[in-house]
N, CA, C and O atoms as CSV, one atom per row, in Angstrom:
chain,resi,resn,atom,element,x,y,z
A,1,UNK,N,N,107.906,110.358,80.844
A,1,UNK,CA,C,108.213,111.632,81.449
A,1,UNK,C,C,107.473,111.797,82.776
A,1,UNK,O,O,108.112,112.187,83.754
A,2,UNK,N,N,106.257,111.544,82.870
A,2,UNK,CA,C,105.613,111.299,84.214
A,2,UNK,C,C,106.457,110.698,85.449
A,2,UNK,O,O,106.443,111.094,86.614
A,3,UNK,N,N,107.102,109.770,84.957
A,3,UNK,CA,C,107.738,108.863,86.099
A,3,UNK,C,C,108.623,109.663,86.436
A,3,UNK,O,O,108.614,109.868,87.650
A,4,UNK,N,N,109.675,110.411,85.675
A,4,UNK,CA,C,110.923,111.251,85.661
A,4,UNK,C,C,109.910,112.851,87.084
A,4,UNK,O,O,109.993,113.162,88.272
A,5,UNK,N,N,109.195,113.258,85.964
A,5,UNK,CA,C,108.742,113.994,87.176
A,5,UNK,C,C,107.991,113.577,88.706
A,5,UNK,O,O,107.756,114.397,89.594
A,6,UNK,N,N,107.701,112.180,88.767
A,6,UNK,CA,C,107.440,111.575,90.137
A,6,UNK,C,C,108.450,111.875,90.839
A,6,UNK,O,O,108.443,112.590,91.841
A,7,UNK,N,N,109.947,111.008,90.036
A,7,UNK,CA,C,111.223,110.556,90.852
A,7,UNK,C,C,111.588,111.966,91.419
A,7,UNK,O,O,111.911,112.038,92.604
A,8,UNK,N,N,111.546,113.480,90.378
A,8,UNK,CA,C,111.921,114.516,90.742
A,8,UNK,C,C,111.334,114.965,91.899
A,8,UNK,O,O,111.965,115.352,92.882
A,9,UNK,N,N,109.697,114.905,91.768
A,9,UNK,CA,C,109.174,115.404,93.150
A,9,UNK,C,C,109.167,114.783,94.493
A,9,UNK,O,O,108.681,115.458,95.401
A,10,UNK,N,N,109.631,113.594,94.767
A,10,UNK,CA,C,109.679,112.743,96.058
A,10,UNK,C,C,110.856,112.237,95.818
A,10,UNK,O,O,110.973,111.208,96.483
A,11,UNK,N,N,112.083,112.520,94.997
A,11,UNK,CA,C,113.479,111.608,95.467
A,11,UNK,C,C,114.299,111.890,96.503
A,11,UNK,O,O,115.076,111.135,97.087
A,12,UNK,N,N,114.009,113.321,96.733
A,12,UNK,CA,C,114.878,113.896,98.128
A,12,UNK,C,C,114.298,113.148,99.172
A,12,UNK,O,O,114.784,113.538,100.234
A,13,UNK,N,N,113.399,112.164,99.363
A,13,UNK,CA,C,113.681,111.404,100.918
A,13,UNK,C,C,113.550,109.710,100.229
A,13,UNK,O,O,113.465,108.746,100.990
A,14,UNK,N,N,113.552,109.579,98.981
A,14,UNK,CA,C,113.320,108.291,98.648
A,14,UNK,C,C,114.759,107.825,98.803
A,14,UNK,O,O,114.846,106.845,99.543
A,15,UNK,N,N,115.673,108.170,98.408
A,15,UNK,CA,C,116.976,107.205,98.015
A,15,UNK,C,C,118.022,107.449,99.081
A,15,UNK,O,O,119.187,107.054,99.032
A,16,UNK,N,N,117.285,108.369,100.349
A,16,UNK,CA,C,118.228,108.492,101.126
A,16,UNK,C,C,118.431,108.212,102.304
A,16,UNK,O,O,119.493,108.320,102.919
A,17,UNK,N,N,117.141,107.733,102.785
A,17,UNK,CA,C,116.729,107.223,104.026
A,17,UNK,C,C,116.030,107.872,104.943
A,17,UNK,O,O,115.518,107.447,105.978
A,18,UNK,N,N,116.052,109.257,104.346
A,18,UNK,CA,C,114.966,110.376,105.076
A,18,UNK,C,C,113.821,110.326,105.360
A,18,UNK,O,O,113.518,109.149,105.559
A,19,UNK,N,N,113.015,110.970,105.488
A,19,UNK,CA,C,111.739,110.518,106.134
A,19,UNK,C,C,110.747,110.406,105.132
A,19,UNK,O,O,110.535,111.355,104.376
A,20,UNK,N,N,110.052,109.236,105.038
A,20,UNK,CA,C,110.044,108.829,103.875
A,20,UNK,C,C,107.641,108.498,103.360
A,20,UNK,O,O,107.118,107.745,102.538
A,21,UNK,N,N,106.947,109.609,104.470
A,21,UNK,CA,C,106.050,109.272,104.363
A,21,UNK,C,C,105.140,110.030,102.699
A,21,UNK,O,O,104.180,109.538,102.105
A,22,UNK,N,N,105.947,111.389,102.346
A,22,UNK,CA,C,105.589,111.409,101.376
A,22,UNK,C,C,105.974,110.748,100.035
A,22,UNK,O,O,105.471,110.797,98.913
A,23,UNK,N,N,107.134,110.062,100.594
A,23,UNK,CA,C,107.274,108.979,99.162
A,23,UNK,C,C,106.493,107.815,98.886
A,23,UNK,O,O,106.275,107.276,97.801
A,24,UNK,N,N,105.977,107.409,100.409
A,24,UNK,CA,C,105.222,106.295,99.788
A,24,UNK,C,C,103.697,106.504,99.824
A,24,UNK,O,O,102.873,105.614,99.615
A,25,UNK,N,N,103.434,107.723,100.101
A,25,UNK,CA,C,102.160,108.499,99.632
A,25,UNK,C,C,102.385,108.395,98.116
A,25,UNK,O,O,101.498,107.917,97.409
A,26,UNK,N,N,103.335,108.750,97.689
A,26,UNK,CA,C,103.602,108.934,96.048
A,26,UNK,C,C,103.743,107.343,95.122
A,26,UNK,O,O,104.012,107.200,93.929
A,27,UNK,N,N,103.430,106.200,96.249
A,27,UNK,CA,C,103.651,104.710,95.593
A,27,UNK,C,C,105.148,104.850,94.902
A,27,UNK,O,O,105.075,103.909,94.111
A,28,UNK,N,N,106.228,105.324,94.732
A,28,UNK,CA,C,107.436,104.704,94.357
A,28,UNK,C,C,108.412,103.690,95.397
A,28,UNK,O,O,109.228,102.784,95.227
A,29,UNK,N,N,107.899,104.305,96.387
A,29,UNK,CA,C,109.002,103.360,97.672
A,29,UNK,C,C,109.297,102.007,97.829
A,29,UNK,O,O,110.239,101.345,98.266
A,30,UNK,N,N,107.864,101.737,97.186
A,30,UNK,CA,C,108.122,100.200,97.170
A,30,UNK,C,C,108.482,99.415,96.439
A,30,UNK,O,O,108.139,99.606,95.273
A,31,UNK,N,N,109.285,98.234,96.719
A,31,UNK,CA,C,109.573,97.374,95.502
A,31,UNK,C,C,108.722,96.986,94.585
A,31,UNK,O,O,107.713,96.524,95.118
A,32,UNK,N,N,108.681,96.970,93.408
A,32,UNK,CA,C,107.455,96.384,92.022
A,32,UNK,C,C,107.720,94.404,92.317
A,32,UNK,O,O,107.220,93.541,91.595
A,33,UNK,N,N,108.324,94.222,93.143
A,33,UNK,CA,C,108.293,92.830,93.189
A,33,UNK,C,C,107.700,92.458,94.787
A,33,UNK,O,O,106.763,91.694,95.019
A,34,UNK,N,N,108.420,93.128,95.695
A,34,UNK,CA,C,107.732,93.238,96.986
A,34,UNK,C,C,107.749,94.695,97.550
A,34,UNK,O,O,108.631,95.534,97.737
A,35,UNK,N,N,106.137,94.626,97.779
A,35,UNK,CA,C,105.559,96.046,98.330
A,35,UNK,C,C,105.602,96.287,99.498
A,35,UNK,O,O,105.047,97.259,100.010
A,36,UNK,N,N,106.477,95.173,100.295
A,36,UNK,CA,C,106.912,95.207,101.638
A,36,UNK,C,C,108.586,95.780,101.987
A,36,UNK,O,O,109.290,95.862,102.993
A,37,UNK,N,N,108.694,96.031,100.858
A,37,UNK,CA,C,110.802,96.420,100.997
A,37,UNK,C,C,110.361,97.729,99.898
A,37,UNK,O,O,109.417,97.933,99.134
A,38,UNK,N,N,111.830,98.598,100.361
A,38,UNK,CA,C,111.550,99.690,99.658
A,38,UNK,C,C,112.716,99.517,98.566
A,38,UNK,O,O,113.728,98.822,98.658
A,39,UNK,N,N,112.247,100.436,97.384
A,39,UNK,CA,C,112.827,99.944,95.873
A,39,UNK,C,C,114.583,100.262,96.680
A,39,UNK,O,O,114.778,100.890,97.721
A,40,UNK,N,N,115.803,99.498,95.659
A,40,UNK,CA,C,116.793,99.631,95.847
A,40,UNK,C,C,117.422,100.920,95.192
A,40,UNK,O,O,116.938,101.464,94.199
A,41,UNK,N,N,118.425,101.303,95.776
A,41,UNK,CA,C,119.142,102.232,95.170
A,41,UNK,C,C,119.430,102.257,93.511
A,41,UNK,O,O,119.403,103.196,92.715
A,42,UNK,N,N,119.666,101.086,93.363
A,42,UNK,CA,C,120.352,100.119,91.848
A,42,UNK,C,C,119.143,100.485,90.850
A,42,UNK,O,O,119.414,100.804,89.692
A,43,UNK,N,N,117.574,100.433,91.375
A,43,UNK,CA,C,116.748,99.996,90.634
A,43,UNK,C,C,116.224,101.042,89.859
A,43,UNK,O,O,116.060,101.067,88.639
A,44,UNK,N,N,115.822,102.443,91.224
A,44,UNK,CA,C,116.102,103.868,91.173
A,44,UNK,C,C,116.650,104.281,89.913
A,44,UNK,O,O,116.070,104.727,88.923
A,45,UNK,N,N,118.261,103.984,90.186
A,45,UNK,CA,C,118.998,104.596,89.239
A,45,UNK,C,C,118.753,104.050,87.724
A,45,UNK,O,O,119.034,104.931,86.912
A,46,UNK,N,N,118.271,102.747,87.070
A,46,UNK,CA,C,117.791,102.296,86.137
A,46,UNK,C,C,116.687,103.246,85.668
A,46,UNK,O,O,116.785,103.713,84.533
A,47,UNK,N,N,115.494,103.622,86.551
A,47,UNK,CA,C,114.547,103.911,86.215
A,47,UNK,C,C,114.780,105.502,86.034
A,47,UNK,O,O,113.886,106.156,85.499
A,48,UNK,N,N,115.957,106.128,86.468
A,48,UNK,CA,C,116.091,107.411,85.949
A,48,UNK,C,C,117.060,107.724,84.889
A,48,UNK,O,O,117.092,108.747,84.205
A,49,UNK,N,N,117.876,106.674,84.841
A,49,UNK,CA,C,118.515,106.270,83.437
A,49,UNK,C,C,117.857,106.291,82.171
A,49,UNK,O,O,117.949,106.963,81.145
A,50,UNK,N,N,117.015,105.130,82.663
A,50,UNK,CA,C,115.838,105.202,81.189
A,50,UNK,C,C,114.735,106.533,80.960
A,50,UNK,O,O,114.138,106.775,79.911
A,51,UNK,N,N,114.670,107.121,81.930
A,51,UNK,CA,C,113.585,108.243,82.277
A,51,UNK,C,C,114.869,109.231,81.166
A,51,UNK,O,O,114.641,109.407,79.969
A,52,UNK,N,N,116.189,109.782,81.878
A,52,UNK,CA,C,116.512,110.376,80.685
A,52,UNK,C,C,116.571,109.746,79.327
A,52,UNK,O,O,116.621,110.750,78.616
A,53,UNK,N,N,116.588,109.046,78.778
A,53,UNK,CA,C,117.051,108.509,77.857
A,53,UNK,C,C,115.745,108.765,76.596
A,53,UNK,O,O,115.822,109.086,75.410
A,54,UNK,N,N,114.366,108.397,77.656
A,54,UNK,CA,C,113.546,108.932,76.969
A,54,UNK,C,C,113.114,110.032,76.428
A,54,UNK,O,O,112.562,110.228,75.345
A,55,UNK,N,N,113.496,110.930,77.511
A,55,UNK,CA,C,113.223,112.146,77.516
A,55,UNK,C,C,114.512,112.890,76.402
A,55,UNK,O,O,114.619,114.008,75.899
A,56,UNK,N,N,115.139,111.962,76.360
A,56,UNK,CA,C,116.463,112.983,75.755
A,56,UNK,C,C,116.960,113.680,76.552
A,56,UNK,O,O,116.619,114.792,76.148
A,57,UNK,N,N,117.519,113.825,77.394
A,57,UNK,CA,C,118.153,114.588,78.833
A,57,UNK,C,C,118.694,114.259,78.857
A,57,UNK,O,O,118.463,113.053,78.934
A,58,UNK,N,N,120.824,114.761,78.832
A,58,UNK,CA,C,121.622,114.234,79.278
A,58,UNK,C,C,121.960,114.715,80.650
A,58,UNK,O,O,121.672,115.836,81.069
A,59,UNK,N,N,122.649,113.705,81.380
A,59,UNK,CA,C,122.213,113.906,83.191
A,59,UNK,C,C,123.591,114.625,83.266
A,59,UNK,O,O,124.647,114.441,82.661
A,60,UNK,N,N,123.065,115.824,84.568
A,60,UNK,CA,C,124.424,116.877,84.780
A,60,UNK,C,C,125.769,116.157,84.913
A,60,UNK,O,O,125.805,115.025,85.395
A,61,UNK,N,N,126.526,116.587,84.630
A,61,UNK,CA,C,128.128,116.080,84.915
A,61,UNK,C,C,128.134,115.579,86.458
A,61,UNK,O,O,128.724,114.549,86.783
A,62,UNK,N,N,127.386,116.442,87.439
A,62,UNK,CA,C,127.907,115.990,88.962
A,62,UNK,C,C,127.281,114.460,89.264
A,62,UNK,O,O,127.561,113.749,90.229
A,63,UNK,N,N,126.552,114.219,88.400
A,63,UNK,CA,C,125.922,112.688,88.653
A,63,UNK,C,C,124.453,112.676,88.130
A,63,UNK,O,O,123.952,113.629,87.533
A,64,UNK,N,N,123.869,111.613,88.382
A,64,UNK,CA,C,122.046,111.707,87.885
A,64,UNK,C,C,121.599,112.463,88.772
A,64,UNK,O,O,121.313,113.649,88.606
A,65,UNK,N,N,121.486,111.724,89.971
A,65,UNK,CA,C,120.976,112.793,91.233
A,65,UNK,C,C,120.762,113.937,91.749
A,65,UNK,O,O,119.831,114.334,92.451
A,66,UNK,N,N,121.902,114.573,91.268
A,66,UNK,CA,C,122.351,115.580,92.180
A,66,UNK,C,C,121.477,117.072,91.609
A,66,UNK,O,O,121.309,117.980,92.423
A,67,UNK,N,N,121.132,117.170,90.652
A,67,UNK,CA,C,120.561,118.150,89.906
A,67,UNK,C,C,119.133,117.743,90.731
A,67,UNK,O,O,118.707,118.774,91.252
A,68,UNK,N,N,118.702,117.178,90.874
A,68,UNK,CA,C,116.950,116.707,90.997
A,68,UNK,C,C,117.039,117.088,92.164
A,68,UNK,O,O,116.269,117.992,92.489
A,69,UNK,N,N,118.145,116.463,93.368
A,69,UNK,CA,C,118.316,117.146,94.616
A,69,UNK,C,C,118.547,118.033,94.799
A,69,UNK,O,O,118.063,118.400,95.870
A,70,UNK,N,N,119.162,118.829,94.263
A,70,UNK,CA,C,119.513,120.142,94.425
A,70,UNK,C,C,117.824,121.184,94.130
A,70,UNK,O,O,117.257,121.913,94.944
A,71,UNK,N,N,117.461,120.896,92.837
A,71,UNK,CA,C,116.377,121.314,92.857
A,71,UNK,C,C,115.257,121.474,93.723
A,71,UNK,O,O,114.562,122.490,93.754
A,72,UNK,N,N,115.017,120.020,94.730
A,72,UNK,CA,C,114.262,119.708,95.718
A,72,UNK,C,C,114.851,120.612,97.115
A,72,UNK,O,O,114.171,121.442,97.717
A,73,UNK,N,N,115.526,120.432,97.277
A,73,UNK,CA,C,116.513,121.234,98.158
A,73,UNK,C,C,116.185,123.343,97.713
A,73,UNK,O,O,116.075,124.224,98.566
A,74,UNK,N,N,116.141,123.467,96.716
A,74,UNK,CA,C,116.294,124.988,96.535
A,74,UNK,C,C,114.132,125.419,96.708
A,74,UNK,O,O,113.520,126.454,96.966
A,75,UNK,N,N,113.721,124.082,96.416
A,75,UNK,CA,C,112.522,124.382,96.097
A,75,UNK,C,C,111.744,124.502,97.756
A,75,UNK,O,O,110.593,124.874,97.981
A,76,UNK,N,N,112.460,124.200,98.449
A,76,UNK,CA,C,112.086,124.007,100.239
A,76,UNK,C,C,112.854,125.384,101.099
A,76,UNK,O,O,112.439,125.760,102.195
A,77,UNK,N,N,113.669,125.831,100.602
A,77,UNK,CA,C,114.067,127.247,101.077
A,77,UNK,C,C,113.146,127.250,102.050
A,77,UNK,O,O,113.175,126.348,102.888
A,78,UNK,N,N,112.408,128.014,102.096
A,78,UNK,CA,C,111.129,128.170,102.833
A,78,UNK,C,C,110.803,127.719,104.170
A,78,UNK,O,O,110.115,128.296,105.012
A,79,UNK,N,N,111.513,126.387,104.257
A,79,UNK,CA,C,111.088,125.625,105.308
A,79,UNK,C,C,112.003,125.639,106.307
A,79,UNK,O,O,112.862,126.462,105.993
A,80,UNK,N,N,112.332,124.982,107.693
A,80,UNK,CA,C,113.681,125.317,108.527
A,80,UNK,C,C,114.211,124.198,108.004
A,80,UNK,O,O,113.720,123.113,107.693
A,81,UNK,N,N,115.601,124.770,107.947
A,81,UNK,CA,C,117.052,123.827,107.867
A,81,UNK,C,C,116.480,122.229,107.913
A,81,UNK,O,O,116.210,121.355,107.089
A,82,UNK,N,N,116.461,122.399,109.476
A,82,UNK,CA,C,116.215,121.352,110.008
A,82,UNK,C,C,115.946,120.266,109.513
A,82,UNK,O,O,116.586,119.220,109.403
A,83,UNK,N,N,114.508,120.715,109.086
A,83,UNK,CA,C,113.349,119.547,108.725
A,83,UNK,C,C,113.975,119.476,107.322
A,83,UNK,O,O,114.456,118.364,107.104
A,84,UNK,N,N,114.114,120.422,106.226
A,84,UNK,CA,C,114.229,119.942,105.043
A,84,UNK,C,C,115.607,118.689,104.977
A,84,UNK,O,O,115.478,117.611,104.395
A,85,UNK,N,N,116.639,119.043,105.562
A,85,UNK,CA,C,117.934,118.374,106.487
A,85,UNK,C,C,117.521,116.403,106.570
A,85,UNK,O,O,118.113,115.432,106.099
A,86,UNK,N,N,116.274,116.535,107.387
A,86,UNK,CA,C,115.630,115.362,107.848
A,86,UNK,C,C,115.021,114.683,106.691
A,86,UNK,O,O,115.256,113.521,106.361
A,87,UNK,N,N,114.180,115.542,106.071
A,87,UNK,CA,C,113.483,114.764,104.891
A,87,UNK,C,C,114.041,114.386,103.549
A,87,UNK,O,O,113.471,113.691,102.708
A,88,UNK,N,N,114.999,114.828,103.476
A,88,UNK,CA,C,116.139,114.513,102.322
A,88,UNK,C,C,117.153,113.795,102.666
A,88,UNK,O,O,118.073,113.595,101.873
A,89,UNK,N,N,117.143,113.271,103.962
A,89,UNK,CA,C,118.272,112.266,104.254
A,89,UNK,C,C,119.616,112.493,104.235
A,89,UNK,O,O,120.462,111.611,104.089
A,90,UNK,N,N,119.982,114.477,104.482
A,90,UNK,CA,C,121.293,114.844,104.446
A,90,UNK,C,C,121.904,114.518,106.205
A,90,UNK,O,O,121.358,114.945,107.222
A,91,UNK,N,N,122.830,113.882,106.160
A,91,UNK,CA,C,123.372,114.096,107.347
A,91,UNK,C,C,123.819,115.616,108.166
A,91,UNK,O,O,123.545,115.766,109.357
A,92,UNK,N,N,124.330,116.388,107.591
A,92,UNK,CA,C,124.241,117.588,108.192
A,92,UNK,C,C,123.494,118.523,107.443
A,92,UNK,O,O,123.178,118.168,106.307
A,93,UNK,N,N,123.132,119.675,107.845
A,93,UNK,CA,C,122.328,120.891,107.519
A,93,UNK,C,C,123.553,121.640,106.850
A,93,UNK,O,O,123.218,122.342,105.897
A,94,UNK,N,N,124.780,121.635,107.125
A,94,UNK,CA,C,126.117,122.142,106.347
A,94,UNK,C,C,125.937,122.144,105.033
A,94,UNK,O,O,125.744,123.135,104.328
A,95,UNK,N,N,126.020,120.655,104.589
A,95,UNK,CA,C,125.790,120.030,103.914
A,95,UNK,C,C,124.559,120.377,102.846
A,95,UNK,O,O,124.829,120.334,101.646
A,96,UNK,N,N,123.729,120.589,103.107
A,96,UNK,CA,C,122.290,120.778,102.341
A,96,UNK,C,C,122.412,122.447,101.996
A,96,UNK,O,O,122.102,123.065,100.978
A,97,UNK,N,N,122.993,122.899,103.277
A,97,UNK,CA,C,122.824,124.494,102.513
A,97,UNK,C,C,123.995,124.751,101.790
A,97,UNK,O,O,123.783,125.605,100.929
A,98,UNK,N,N,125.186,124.330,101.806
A,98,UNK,CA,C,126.399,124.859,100.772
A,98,UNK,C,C,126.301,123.939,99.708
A,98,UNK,O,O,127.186,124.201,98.893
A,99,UNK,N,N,125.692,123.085,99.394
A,99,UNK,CA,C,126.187,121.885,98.176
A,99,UNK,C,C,124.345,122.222,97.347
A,99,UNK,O,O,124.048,122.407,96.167
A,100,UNK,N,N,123.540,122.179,98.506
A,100,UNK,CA,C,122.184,121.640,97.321
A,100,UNK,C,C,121.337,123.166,97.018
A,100,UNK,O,O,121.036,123.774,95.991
A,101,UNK,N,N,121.131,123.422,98.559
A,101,UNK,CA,C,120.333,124.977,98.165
A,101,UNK,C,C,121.319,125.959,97.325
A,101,UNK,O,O,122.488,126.275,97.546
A,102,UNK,N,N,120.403,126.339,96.252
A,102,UNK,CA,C,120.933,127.654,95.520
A,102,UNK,C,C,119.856,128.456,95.865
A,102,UNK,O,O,118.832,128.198,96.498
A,103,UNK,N,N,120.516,130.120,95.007
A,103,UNK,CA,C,119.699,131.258,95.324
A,103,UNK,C,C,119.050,131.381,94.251
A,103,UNK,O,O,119.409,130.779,93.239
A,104,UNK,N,N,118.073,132.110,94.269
A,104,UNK,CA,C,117.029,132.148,93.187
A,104,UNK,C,C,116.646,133.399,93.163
A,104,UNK,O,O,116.714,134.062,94.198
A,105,UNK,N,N,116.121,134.016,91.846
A,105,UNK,CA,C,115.815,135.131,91.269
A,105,UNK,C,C,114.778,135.914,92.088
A,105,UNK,O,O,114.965,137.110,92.313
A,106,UNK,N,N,113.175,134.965,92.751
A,106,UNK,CA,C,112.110,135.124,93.576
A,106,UNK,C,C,112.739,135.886,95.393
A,106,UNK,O,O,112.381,136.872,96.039
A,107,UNK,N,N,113.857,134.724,95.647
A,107,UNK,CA,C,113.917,134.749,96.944
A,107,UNK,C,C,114.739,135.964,96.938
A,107,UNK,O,O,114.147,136.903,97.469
A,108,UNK,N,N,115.830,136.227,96.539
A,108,UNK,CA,C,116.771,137.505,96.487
A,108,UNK,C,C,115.921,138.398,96.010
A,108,UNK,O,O,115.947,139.419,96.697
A,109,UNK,N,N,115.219,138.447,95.172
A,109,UNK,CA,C,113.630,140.246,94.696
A,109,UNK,C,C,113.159,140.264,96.483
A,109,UNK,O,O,113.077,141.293,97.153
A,110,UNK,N,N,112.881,138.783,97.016
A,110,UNK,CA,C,112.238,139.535,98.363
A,110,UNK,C,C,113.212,139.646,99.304
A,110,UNK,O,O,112.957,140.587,100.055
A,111,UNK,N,N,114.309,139.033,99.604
A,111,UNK,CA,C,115.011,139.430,100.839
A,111,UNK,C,C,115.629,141.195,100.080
A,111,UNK,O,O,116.355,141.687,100.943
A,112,UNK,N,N,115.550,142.039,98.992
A,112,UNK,CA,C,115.807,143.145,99.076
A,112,UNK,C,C,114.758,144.123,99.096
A,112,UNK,O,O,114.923,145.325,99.304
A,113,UNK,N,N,113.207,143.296,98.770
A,113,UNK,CA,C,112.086,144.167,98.833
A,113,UNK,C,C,111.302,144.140,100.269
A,113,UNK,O,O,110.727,145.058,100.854
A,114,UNK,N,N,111.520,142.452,100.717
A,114,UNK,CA,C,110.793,142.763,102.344
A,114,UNK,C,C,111.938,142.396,103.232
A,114,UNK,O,O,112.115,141.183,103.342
A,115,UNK,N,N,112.967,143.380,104.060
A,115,UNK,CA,C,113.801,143.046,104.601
A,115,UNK,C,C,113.450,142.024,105.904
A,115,UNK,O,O,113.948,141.014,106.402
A,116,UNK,N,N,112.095,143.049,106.190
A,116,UNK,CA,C,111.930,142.210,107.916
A,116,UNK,C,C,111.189,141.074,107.831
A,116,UNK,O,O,110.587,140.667,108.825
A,117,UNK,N,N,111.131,140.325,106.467
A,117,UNK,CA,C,109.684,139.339,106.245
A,117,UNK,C,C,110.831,138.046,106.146
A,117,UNK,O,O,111.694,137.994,105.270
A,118,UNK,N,N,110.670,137.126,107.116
A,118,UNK,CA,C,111.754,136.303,107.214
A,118,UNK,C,C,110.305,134.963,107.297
A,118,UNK,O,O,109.233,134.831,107.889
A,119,UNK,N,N,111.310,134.053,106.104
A,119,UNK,CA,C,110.148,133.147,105.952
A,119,UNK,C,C,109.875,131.952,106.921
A,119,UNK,O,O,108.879,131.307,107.250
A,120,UNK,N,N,111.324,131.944,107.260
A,120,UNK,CA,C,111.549,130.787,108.850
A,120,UNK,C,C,113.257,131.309,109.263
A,120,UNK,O,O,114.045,132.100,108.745
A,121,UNK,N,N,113.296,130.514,110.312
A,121,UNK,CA,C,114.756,130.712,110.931
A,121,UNK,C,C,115.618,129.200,111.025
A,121,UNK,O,O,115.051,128.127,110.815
A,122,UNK,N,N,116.546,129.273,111.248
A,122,UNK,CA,C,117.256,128.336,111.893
A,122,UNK,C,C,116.983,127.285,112.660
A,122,UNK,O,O,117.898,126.599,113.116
C-alpha cells in the first residue's frame, strides 16, 4: 500500500513527461534495472496493477490512471493553471481543467464565504 500511495502522490509528472524533479526526489523515476533511464510506462502500470490487487481496489472504469490523476489534479487547485498544466504533463490547460480538476466541498464553502479571496489566477 505504501508504493500505491507513492505512485498516487508523484504520478501526475511521472508517466507523462512533465516536469519531473519531484518524482525523482520521490526515487520512483528510475528504472530498478538502470537508474540512468526513467521506469517505462509498461512497468508503472504492472506496479499499480499489483498495488490494486493487493490492496483490493478495483481500478475506476475510465482506466488505472485516471482516478489518481484526477485526484492530483483536484488536489493542486490552488496553484496556476499553468504550472499544474506543466507538471502533470497535460498538453493543454483545457484539458486539465474540464477532464481532471473537480470541485470540492472545501473550495466551493470558500469561493461562497470569501468572495474576494482568490487563491491564484490564470
Amino acid at each position: 500500500m505504501a508504493r500505491l500511495d507513492r505512485l498516487m502522490h508523484v504520478q501526475g509528472g511521472c508517466t507523462t513527461g512533465g516536469i519531473e524533479a519531484g518524482v525523482e526526489a520521490a526515487g520512483i523515476n528510475s528504472s530498478p534495472k538502470d537508474p540512468t533511464t526513467p521506469c517505462s510506462r509498461h512497468l508503472l502500470d504492472d506496479w499499480l496493477r499489483r498495488a490494486y490487487k493487493l490492496a483490493k481496489v478495483v481500478p475506476q472504469r475510465r482506466g488505472m490512471w485516471h482516478s489518481i490523476r484526477r485526484k492530483w489534479a483536484t488536489e493542486r487547485k490552488g496553484y496556476p493553471v499553468k504550472d499544474v498544466a506543466a507538471a502533470g504533463g497535460w498538453k493543454t490547460e483545457e484539458v486539465l481543467v474540464t477532464s481532471y480538476q473537480q470541485a470540492d466541498a472545501e473550495t466551493i464553502k470558500n469561493v461562497v464565504l470569501h468572495p474576494t479571496h482568490r487563491m491564484v489566477s490564470r
